[in-house]
Structure formats: C-alpha cells, structure tokens
C-alpha positions as CSV (number, residue, x, y, z in Angstrom):
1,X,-85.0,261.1,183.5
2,X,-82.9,258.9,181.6
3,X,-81.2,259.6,178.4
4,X,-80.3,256.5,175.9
5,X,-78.6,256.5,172.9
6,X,-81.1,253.1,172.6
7,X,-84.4,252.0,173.0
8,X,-83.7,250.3,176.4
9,X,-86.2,247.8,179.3
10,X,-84.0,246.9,182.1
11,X,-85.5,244.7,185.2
12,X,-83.6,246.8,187.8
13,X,-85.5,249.8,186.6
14,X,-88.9,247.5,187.2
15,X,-90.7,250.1,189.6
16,X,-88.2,252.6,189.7
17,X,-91.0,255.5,187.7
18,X,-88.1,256.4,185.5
19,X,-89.1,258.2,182.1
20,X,-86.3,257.7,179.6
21,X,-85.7,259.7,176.9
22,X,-84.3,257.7,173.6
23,X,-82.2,259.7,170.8
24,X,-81.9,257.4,167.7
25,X,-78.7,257.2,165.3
26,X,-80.6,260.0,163.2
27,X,-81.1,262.5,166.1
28,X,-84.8,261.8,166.6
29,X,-85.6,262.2,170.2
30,X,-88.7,259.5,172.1
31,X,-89.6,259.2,175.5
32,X,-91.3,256.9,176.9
33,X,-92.6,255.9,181.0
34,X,-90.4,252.0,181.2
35,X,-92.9,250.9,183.8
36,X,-96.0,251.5,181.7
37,X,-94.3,250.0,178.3
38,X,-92.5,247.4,180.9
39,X,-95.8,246.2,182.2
40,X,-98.0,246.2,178.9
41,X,-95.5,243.9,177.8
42,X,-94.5,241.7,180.7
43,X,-95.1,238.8,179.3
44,X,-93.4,239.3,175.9
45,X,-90.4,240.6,177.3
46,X,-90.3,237.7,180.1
47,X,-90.2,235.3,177.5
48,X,-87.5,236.6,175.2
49,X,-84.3,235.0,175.4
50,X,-81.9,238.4,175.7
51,X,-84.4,239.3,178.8
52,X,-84.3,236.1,180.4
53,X,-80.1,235.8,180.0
54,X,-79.3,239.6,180.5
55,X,-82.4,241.2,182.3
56,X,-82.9,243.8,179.5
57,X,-84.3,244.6,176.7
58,X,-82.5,247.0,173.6
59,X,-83.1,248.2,170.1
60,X,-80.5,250.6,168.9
61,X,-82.5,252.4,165.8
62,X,-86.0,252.8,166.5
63,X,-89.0,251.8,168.8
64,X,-89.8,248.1,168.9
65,X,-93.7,248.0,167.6
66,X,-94.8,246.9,170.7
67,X,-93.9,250.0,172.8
68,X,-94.9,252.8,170.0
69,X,-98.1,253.1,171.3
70,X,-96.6,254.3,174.5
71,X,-94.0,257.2,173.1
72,X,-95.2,260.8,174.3
C-alpha cells in the first residue's frame, strides 16, 4: 500500500496492483485500487495534458468525480 497526501494516477504504477491510500488536507482518509480507477478511465487520463507531459495524474483536496465510484 501506498500512502498520499494527494489523490495520485502515475503510469509507472500501470499494472503494478498497488492500492493507495489518500489522506486529504482535512484528515479524511480514501483508498482506492489505481489499476481499476486507472483503467476505467484510460482514455480520459491519456488525453489530459498533465498525463500526457508528466505521466500522472494529481488532485490535492479531494477525489476527482470520475474515480469516486471506485473509493472503498
């Protein structure tokens, strides 16, 4: 398991299995499995500039809305 301080889809974890475990600025605690959020949104992410210049993907406060449906 990984733990975050942010919401975070990096290609060199692509396949990986890691589970990461995101703690917001408010001390709210998600976790999430980045292949399954990774490959539900493959194309999305593919297409956005900060993935295609840095390979990742981060948001700092919450959960984008594409990848609450995958929090445990």
């Amino acid at each position: 398991m990984i733990s975050s301080k942010r919401f975070v889809i990096r290609k060199t974890l692509v396949g990986k299995g890691e589970t990461i475990e995101f703690t917001n600025k408010k001390g709210t605690k998600f976790v999430y499995d980045h292949d399954v959020v990774y490959e539900a949104n493959k194309a999305k992410l593919e297409a956005m500039p900060c993935f295609i210049k840095y390979k990742s993907y981060t948001a700092t406060n919450n959960v984008p809305s594409f990848a609450k449906e995958f929090i445990q």
